[in-house]
Steps between C-alpha positions, in 0.01 A plus 500: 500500500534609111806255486350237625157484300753566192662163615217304566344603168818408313467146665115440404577624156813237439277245604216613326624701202644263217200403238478288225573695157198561224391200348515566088114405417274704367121537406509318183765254528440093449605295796550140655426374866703250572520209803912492492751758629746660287762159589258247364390444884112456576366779698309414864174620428170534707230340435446580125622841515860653539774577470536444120809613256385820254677348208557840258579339174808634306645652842689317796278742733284235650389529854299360780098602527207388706117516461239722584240304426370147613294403214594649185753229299739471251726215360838521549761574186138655295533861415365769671414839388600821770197708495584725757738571739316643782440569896205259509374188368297611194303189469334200608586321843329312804326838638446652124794685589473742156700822555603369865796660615810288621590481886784722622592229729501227158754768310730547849523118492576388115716831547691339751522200322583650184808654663594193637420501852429168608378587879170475377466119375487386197310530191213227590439680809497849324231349309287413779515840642459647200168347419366565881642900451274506181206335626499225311562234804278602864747278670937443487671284724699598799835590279325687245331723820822519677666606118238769475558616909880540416456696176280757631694577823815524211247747292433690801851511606633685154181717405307258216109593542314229485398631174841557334559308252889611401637348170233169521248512261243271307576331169120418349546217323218351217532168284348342203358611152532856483631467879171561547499331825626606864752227630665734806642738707819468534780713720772723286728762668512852352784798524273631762760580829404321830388742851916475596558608131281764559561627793993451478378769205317734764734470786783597251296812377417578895865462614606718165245818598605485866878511387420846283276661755787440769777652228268800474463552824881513559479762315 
């Protein structure tokens, strides 16, 4: 019986385990949304929101991001200040959402998307379901509901709560003079490990302390 749940665990964690590696932005750094992919291709977007290119000047780290808000705006190419890099959206948003703390089902997703997993759509749809996770849509059409189904049988199935948040976080972004001004909320990933991450680490520690109590008690 220990075999097999050793087995089956392995398998969840393959499928589960690989995540995308820390994005290198920071509180304080100057960056660019931008409507293009890193080939000069224009992204499929949803309605005005994501998924947009994090253009990091001086670096060729640039990355796919979506919103967390529905009504706070920025113009593509300006610069934005990072305020914060956080587990909630500090500021602003359709429900006031200061201080509001991200989904865990929004960070399994743009996890999964950020490791390349493409089982879950693609980026326009993200965006939908992003925006109905966060509250700022009451409705999403039948994909986007069927998106968000699939994802949280997958969180169940490996262990994410559904208020982990694993190596997603919350880039606060603010424009204009001073960057005074909130523009968004946009998705970064951390060095935080994922639940599989987690929990390969514990399962090695477990099979280590059985393996010396069974050499003492040869003894």
């Amino acid at each position: 019986m220990q075999l097999f749940f050793l087995v089956a665990f392995l398998g969840v964690s393959l499928m589960f385990g690989g995540q995308a590696s820390a994005d290198p932005v920071a509180a304080g750094d100057i960056v660019q949304l931008r409507l293009t992919a890193t080939n000069g291709s224009t992204i499929t977007r949803f309605s005005n929101g994501g998924p947009f290119r994090m253009d990091l000047p001086g670096t060729a780290s640039d990355f796919l991001t979506f919103c967390l808000e529905a009504d706070e705006y920025f113009t593509p190419g300006e610069n934005l200040l990072v305020g914060a890099i956080a587990t909630s959206a500090q500021d602003g948003g359709v429900n006031t959402n200061s201080g509001d703390p991200i989904s865990g089902t929004t960070a399994f997703l743009y996890s999964r998307f950020r490791a390349g997993d493409t089982s879950y759509g693609n980026g326009a749809l993200l965006q939908e379901a992003i925006w109905f996770l966060e509250g700022e849509r009451t409705t999403r059409g039948a994909a986007a509901a069927g998106l968000i189904a699939q994802a949280q049988m997958d969180m169940s199935a490996i262990g994410w709560g559904v208020d982990y948040l694993g190596n997603v976080r919350v880039a606060n972004l603010y424009r204009g003079a001073n960057y005074a001004t909130f523009a968004q909320d946009m998705l970064v990933t951390t060095s935080v490990p994922e639940p599989a991450t987690l929990l390969l680490m514990g399962l090695g520690l477990l099979i280590g302390t059985r393996g010396r109590r069974r050499r003492v008690s040869v003894r």
